[in-house]
N, C-alpha and C positions, 0 to 999 in steps of 0.2 A: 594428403594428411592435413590436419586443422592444424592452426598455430596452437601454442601450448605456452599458453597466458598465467602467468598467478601476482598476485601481490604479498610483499614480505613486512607484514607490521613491525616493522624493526631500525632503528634511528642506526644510517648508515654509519658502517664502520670511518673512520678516517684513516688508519692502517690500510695501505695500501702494498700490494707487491715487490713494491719500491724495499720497501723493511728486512733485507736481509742484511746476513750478516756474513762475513767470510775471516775463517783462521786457515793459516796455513797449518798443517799436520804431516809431519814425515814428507815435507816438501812440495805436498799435493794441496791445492785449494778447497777448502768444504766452505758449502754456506749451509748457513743455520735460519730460520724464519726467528723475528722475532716474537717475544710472547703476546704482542699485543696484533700481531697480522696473525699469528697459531688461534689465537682465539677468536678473531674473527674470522678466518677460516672455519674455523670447528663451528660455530653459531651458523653460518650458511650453508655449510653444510647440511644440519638438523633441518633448516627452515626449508632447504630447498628439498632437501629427498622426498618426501612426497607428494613431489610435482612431476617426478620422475616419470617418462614415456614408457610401457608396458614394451617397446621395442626400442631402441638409440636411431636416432635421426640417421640417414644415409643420404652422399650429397650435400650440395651447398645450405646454406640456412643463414636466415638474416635474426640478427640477434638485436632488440631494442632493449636498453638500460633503463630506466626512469627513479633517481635519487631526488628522496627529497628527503632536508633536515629538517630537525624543530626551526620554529622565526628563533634568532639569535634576540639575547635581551634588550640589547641595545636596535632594535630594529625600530623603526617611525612606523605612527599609529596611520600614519597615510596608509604605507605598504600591508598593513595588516586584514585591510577590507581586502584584498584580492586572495584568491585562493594558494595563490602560489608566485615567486618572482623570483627569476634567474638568480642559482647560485655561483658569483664570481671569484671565490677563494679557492684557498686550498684546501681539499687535494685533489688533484686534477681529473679529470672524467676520465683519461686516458690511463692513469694506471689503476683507479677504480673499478674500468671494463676488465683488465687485467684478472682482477680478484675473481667476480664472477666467473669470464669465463673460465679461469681455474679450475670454479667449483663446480659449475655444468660439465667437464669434460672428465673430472674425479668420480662425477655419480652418473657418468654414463646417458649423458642428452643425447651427447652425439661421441663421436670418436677420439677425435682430437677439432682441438680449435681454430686449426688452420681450417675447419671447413664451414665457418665464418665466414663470409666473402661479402656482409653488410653489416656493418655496426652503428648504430645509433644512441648515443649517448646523451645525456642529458641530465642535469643536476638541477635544484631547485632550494629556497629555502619555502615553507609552507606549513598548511595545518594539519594535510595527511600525510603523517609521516611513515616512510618508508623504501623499500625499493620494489619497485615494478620491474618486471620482467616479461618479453614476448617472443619467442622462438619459432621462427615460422621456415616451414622447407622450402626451399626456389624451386619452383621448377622449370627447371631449362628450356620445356617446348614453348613457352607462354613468352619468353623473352624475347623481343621484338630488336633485331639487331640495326 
């Protein structure tokens, strides 16, 4: 199967998974998302469903991230001639993959996200903004031990 590539013209969230909330209730722990991860949930979700595979991935898959924000205002007119340069803030790449894979495994890419077994992340600030995304199947006989 071919990877299954799109780009999301959309200035990533910074709400990340990290955003929950927890009340205890009748002694039992609930977490709640908050409204500002609920809505960037809900937006990834719309942008990503139809990218959605006519069949859910089976098997390992290597999942690549690519974030990139608007240049911040205060950014130097140096940095501004390149297309793009490492984004070193917060929020971190790691619970950023977090979100996504969430929402690929909600609309059925693949099964659950334990079957991820590559992740490639990567943040940016730049001029096209948005998130890339590249989901490709492994296939086991090719892997040269």
């Amino acid at each position: 199967m071919n990877p299954i590539t799109f780009w999301l013209p959309i200035t990533p969230p910074r709400s990340t998974s990290q955003g929950k909330r927890v009340m205890v209730v009748a002694g039992r722990p609930m977490f709640f998302k908050k409204k500002e991860h609920q809505s960037a949930e809900n937006d990834l979700l719309l942008l990503c469903a139809p990218h959605k595979p006519a069949q859910q991935l089976d098997g390992p898959v290597r999942l690549e991230i690519e974030f990139t924000f608007p240049w911040r205002k205060s950014e130097k007119k140096s940095n501004l001639r390149f297309p793009r340069i490492p984004h070193t803030t917060k929020p971190d790449c790691d619970n950023m993959a977090k979100l996504i894979g969430d929402v690929l495994t909600k609309l059925q890419f693949y099964g659950d996200d334990s079957q991820v077994s590559c992740l490639v992340v990567s943040k940016f600030w730049g001029h096209k903004v948005g998130i890339g995304i590249c989901l490709t199947p492994i296939n086991i006989s090719t892997i040269l031990l």
